[in-house]
N, CA, C and O atoms as a Maestro MAE file, in Angstrom:
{
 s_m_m2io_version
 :::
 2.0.0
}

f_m_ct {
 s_m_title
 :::
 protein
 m_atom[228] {
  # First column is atom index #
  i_m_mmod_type
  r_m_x_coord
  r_m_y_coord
  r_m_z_coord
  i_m_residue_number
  s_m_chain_name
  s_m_pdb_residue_name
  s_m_pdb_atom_name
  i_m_atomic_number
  :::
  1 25 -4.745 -10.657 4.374 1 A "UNK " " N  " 7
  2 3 -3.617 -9.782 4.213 1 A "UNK " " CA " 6
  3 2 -4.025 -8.433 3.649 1 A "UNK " " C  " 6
  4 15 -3.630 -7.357 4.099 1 A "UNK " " O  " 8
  5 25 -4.760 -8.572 2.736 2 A "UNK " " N  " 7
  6 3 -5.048 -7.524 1.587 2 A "UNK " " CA " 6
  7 2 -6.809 -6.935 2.692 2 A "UNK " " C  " 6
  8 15 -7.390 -7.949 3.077 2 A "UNK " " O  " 8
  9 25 -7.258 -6.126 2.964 3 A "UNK " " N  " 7
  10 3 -8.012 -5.313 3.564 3 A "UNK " " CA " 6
  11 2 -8.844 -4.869 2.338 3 A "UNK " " C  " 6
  12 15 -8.588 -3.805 1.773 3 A "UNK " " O  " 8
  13 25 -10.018 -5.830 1.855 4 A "UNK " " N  " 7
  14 3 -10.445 -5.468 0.346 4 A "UNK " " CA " 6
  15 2 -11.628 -3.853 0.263 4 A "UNK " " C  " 6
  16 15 -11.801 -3.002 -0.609 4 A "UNK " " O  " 8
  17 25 -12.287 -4.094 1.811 5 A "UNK " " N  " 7
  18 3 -13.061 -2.400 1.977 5 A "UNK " " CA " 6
  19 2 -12.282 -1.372 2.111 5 A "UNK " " C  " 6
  20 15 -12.835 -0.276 2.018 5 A "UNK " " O  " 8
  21 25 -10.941 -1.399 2.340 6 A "UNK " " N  " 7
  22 3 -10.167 -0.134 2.643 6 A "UNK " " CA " 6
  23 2 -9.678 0.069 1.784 6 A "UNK " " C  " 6
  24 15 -9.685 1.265 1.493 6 A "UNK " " O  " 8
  25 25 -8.790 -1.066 0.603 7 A "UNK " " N  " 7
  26 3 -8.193 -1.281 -0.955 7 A "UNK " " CA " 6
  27 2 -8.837 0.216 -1.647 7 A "UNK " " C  " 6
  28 15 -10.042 0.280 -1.894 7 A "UNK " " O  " 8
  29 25 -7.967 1.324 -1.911 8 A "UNK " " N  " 7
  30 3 -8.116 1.935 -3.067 8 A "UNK " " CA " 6
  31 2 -8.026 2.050 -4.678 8 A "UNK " " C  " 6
  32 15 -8.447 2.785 -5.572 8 A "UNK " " O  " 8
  33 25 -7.105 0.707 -4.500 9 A "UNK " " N  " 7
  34 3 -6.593 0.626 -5.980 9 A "UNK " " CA " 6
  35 2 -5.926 1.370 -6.777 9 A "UNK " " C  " 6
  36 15 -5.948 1.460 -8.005 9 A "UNK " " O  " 8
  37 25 -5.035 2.159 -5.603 10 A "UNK " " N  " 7
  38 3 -4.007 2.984 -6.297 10 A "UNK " " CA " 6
  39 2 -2.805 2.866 -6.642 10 A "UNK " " C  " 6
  40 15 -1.950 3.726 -6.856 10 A "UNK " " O  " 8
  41 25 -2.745 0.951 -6.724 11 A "UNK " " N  " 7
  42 3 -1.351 0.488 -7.036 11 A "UNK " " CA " 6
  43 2 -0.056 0.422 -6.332 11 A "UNK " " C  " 6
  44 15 0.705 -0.539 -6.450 11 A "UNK " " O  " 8
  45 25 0.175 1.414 -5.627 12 A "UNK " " N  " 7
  46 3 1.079 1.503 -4.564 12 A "UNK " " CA " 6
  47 2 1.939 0.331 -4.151 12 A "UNK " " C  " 6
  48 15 3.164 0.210 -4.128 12 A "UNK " " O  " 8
  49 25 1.399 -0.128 -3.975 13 A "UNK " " N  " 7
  50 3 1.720 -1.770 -3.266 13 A "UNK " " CA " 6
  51 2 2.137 -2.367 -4.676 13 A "UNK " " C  " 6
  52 15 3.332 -2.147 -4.870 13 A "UNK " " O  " 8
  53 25 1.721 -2.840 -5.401 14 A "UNK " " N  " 7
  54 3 2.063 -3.297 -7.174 14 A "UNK " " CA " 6
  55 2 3.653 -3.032 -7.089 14 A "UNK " " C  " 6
  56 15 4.597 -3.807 -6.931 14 A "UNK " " O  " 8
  57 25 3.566 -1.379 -7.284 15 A "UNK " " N  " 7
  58 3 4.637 -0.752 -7.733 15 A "UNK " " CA " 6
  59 2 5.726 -0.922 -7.325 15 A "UNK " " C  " 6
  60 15 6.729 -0.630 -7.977 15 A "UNK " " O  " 8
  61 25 5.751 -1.608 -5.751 16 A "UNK " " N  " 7
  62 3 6.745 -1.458 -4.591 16 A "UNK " " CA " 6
  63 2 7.123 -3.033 -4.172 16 A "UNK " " C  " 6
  64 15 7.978 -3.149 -3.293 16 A "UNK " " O  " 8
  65 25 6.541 -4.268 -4.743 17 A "UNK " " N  " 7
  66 3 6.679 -5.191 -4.478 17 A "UNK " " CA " 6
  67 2 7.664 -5.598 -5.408 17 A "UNK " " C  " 6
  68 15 7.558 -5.694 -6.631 17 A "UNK " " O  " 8
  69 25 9.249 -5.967 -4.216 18 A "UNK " " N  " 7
  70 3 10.504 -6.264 -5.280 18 A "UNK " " CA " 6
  71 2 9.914 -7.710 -6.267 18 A "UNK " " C  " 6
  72 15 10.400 -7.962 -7.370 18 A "UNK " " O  " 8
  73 25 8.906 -8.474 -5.687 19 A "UNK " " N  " 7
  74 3 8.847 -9.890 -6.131 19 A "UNK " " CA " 6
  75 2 8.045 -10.111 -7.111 19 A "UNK " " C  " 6
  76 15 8.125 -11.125 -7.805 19 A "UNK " " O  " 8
  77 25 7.036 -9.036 -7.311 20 A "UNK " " N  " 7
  78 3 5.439 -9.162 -8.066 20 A "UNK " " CA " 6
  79 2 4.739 -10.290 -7.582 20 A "UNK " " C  " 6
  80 15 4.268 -11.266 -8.165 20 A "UNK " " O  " 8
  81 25 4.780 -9.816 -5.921 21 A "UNK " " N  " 7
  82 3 3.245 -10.827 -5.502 21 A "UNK " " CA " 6
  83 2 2.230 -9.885 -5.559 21 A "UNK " " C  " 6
  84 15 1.116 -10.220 -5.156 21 A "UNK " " O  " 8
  85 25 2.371 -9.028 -5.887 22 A "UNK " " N  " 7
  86 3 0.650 -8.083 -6.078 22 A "UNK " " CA " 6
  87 2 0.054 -7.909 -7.384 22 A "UNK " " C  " 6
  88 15 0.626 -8.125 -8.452 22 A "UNK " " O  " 8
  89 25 -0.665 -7.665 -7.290 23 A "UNK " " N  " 7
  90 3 -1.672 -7.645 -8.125 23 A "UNK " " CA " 6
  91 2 -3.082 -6.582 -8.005 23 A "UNK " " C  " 6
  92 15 -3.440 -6.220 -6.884 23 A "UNK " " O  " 8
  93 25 -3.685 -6.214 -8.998 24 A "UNK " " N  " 7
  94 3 -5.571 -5.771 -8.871 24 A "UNK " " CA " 6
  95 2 -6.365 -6.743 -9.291 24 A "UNK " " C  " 6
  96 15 -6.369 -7.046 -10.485 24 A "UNK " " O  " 8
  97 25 -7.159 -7.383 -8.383 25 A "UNK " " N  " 7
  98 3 -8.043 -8.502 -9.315 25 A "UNK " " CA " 6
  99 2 -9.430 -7.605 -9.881 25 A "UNK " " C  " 6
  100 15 -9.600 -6.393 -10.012 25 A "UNK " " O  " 8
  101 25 -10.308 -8.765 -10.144 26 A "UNK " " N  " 7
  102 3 -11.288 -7.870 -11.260 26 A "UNK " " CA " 6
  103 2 -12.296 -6.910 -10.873 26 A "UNK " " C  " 6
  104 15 -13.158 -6.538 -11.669 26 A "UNK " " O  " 8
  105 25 -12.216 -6.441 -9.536 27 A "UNK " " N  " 7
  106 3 -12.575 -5.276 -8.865 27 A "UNK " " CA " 6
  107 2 -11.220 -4.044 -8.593 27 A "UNK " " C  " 6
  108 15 -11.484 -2.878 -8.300 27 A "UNK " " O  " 8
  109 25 -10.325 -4.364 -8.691 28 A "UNK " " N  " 7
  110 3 -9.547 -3.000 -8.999 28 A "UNK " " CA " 6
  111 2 -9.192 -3.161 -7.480 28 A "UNK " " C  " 6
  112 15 -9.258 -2.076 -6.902 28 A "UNK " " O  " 8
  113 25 -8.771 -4.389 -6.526 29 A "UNK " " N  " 7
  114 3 -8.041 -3.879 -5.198 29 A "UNK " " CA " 6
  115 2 -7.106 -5.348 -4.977 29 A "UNK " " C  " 6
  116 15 -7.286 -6.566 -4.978 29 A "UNK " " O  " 8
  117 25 -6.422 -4.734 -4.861 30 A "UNK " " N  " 7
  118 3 -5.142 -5.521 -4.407 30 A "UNK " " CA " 6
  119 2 -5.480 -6.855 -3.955 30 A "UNK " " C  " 6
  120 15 -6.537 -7.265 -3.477 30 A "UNK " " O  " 8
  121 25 -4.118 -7.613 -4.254 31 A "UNK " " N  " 7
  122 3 -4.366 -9.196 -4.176 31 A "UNK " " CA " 6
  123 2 -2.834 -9.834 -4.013 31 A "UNK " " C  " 6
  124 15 -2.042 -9.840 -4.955 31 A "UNK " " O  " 8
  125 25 -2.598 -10.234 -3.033 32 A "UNK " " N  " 7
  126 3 -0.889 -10.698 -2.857 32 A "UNK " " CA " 6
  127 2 -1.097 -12.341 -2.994 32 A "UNK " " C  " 6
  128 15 -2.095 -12.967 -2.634 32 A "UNK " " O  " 8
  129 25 -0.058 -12.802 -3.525 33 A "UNK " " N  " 7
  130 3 0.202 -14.362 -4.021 33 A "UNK " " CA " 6
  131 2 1.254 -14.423 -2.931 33 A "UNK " " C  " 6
  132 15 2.362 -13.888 -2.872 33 A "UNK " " O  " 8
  133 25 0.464 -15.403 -1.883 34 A "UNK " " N  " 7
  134 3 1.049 -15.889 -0.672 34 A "UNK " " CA " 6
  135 2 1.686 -16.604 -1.146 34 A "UNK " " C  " 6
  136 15 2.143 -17.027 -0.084 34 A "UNK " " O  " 8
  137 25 2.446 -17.491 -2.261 35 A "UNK " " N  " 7
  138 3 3.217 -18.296 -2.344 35 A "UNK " " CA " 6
  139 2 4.214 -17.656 -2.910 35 A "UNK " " C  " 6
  140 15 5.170 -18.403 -3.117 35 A "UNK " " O  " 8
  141 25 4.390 -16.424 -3.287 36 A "UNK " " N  " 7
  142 3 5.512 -15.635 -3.812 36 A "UNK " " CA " 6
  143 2 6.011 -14.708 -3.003 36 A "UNK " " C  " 6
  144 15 7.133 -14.204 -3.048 36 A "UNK " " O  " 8
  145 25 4.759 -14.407 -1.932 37 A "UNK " " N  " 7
  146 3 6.060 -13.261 -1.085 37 A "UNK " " CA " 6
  147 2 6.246 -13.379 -0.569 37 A "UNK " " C  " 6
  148 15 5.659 -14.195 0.141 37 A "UNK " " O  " 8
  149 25 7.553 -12.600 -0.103 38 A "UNK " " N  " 7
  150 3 8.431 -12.872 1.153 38 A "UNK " " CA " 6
  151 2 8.495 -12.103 1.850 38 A "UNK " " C  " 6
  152 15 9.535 -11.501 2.116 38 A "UNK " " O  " 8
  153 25 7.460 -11.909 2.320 39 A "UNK " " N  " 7
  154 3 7.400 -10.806 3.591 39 A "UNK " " CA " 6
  155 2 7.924 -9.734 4.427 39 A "UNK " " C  " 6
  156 15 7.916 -9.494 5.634 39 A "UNK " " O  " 8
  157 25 8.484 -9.045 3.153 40 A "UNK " " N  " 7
  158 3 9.796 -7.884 3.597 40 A "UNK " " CA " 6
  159 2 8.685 -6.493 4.160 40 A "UNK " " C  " 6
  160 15 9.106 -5.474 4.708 40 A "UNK " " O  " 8
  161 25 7.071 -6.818 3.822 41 A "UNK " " N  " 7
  162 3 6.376 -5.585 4.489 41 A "UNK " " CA " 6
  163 2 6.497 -3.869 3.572 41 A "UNK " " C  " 6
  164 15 6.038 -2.828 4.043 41 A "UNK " " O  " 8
  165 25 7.052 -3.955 2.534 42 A "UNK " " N  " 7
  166 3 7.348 -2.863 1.577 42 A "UNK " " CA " 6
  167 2 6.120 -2.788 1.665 42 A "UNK " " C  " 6
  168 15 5.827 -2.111 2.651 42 A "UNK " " O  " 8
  169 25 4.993 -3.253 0.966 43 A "UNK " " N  " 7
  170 3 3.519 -2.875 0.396 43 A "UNK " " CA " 6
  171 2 3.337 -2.594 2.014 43 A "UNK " " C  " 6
  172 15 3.779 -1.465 2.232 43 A "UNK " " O  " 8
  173 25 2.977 -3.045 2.911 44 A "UNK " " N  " 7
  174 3 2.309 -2.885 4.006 44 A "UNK " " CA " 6
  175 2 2.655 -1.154 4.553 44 A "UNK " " C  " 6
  176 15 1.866 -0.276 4.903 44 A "UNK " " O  " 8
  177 25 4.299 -1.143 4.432 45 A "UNK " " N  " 7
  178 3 4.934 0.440 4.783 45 A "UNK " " CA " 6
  179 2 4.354 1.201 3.489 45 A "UNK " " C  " 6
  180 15 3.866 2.251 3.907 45 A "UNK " " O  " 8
  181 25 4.210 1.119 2.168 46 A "UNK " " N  " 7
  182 3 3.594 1.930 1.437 46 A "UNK " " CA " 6
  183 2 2.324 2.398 1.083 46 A "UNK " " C  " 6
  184 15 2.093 3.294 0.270 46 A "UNK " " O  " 8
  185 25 1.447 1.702 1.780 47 A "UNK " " N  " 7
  186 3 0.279 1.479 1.400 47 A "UNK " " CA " 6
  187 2 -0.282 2.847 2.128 47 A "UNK " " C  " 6
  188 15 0.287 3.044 3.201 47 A "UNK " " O  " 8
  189 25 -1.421 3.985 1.730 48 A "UNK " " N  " 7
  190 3 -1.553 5.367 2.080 48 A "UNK " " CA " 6
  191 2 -2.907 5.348 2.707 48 A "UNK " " C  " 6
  192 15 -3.521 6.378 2.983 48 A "UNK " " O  " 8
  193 25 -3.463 3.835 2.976 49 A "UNK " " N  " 7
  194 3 -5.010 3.659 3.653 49 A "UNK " " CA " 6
  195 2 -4.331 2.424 5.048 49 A "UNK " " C  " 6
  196 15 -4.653 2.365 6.235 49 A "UNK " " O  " 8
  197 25 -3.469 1.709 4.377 50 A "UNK " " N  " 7
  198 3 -2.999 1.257 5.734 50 A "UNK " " CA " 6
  199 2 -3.835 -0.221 5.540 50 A "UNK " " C  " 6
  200 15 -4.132 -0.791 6.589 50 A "UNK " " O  " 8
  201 25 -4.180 -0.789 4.420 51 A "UNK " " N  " 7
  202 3 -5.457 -1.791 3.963 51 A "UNK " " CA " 6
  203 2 -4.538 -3.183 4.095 51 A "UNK " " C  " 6
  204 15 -5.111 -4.199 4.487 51 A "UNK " " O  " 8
  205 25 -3.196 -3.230 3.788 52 A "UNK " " N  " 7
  206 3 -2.489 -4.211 3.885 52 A "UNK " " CA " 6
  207 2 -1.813 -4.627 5.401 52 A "UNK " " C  " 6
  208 15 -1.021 -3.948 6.056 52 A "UNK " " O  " 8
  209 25 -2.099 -5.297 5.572 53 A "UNK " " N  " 7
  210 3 -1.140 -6.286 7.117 53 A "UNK " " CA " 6
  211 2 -0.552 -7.397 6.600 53 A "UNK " " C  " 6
  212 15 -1.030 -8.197 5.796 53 A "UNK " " O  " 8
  213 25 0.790 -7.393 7.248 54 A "UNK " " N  " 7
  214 3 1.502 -8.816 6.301 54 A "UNK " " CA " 6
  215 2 1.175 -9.512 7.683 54 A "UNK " " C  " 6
  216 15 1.295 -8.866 8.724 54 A "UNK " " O  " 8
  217 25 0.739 -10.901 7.692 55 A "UNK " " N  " 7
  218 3 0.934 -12.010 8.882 55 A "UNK " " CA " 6
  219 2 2.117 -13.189 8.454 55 A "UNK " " C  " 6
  220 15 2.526 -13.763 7.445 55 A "UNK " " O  " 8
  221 25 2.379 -13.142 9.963 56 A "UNK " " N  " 7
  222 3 3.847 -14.105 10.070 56 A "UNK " " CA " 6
  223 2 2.981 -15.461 10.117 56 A "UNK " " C  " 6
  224 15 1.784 -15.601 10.370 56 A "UNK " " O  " 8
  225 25 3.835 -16.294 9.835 57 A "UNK " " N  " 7
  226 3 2.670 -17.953 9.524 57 A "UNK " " CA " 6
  227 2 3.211 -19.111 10.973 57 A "UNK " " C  " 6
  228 15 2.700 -20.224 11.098 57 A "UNK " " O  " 8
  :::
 }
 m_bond[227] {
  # First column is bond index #
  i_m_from
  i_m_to
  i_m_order
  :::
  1 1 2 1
  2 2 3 1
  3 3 4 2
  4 3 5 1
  5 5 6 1
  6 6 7 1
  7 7 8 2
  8 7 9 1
  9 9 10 1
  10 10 11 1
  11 11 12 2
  12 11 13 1
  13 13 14 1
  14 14 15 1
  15 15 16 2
  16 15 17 1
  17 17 18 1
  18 18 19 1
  19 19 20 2
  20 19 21 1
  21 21 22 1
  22 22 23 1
  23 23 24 2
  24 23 25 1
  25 25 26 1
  26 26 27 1
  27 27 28 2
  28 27 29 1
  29 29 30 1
  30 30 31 1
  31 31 32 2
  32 31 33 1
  33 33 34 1
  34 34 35 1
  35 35 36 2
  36 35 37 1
  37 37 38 1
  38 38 39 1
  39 39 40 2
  40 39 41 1
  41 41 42 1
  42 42 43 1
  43 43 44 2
  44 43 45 1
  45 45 46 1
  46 46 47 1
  47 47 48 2
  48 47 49 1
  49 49 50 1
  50 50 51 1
  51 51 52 2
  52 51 53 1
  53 53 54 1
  54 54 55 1
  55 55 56 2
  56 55 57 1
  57 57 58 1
  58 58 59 1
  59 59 60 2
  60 59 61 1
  61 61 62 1
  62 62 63 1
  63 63 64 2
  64 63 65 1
  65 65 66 1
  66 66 67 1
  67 67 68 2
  68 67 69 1
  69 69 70 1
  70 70 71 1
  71 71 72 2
  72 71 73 1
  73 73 74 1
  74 74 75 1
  75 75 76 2
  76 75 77 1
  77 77 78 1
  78 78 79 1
  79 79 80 2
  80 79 81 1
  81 81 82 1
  82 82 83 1
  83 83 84 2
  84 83 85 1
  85 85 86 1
  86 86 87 1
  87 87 88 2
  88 87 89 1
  89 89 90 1
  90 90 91 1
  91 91 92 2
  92 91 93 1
  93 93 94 1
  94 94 95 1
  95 95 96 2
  96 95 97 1
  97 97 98 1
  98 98 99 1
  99 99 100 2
  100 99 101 1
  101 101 102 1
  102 102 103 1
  103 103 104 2
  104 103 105 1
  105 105 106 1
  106 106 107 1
  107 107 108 2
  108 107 109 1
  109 109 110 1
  110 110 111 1
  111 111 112 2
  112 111 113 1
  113 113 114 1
  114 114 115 1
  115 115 116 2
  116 115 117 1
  117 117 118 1
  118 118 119 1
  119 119 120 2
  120 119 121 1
  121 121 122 1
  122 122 123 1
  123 123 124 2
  124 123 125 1
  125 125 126 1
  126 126 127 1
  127 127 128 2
  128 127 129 1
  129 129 130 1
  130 130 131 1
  131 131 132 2
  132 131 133 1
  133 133 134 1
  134 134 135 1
  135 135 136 2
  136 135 137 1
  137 137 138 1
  138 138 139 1
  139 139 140 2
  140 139 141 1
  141 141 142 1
  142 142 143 1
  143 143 144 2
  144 143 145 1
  145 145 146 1
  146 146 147 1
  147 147 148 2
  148 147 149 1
  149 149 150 1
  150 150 151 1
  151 151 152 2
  152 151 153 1
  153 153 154 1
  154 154 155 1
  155 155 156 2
  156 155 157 1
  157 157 158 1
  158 158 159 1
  159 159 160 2
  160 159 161 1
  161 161 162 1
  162 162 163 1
  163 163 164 2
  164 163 165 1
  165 165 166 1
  166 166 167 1
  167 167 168 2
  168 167 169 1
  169 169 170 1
  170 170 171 1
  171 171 172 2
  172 171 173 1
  173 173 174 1
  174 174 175 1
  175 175 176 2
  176 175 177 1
  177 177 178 1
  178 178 179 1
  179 179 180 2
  180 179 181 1
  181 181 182 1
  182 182 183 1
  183 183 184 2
  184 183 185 1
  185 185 186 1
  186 186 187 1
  187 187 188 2
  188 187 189 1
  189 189 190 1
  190 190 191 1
  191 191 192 2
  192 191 193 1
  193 193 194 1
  194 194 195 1
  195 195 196 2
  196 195 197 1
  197 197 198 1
  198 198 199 1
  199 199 200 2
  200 199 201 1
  201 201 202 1
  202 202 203 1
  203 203 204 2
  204 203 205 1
  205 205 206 1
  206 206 207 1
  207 207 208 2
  208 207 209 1
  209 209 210 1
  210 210 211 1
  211 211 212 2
  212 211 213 1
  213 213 214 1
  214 214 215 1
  215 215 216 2
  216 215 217 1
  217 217 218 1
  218 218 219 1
  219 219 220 2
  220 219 221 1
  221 221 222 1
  222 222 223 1
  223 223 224 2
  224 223 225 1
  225 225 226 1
  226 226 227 1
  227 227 228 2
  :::
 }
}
Protein backbone atom coordinates (compact mmCIF):
# COMPACT_ATOMS: atom_id res chain seq x y z
CA UNK A 1 0.00 0.00 0.00
CA UNK A 2 2.52 2.36 1.46
CA UNK A 3 5.40 2.86 -1.55
CA UNK A 4 8.39 2.90 1.16
CA UNK A 5 11.24 4.38 -1.77
CA UNK A 6 8.93 7.14 -2.78
CA UNK A 7 7.62 7.77 1.22
CA UNK A 8 8.84 11.32 2.08
CA UNK A 9 7.75 11.46 5.44
CA UNK A 10 5.98 14.49 5.27
CA UNK A 11 3.04 13.28 7.19
CA UNK A 12 0.43 14.23 4.87
CA UNK A 13 -1.29 11.09 4.89
CA UNK A 14 -1.09 10.96 9.09
CA UNK A 15 -2.74 14.23 9.08
CA UNK A 16 -5.63 13.33 6.70
CA UNK A 17 -6.52 9.90 7.88
CA UNK A 18 -10.20 10.35 9.52
CA UNK A 19 -9.35 6.81 11.34
CA UNK A 20 -5.52 6.97 12.42
CA UNK A 21 -4.46 4.03 10.32
CA UNK A 22 -1.20 5.87 9.54
CA UNK A 23 1.56 6.14 10.97
CA UNK A 24 5.87 6.84 10.48
CA UNK A 25 7.61 3.73 11.50
CA UNK A 26 11.27 3.86 12.65
CA UNK A 27 12.58 5.10 9.35
CA UNK A 28 10.33 8.14 9.10
CA UNK A 29 7.81 6.71 6.08
CA UNK A 30 4.49 5.89 6.31
CA UNK A 31 2.79 2.75 7.48
CA UNK A 32 -1.16 2.09 7.25
CA UNK A 33 -2.83 -0.55 9.75
CA UNK A 34 -4.78 -2.64 7.29
CA UNK A 35 -7.03 -3.65 9.97
CA UNK A 36 -8.18 -0.10 10.72
CA UNK A 37 -8.74 1.42 7.45
CA UNK A 38 -11.39 1.85 5.56
CA UNK A 39 -10.47 2.69 2.44
CA UNK A 40 -12.00 6.08 1.75
CA UNK A 41 -8.41 6.83 -0.35
CA UNK A 42 -7.97 10.44 1.55
CA UNK A 43 -4.10 9.58 2.12
CA UNK A 44 -3.80 8.14 -1.39
CA UNK A 45 -5.62 11.74 -2.90
CA UNK A 46 -3.22 13.65 -0.50
CA UNK A 47 -0.20 12.22 -0.76
CA UNK A 48 2.33 14.96 -2.99
CA UNK A 49 4.79 11.88 -4.33
CA UNK A 50 1.82 9.73 -5.15
CA UNK A 51 3.78 6.72 -2.79
CA UNK A 52 0.40 5.48 -1.47
CA UNK A 53 -2.13 3.09 -3.57
CA UNK A 54 -5.06 1.86 -1.57
CA UNK A 55 -5.92 -1.96 -2.94
CA UNK A 56 -9.45 -3.29 -2.92
CA UNK A 57 -9.18 -6.98 -1.24
Amino acid sequence: MVNKEMCIGCCSCVNVCPVGAIKLDKDGKAEIDKTICIKCRTCENTCPVSAIKIQED
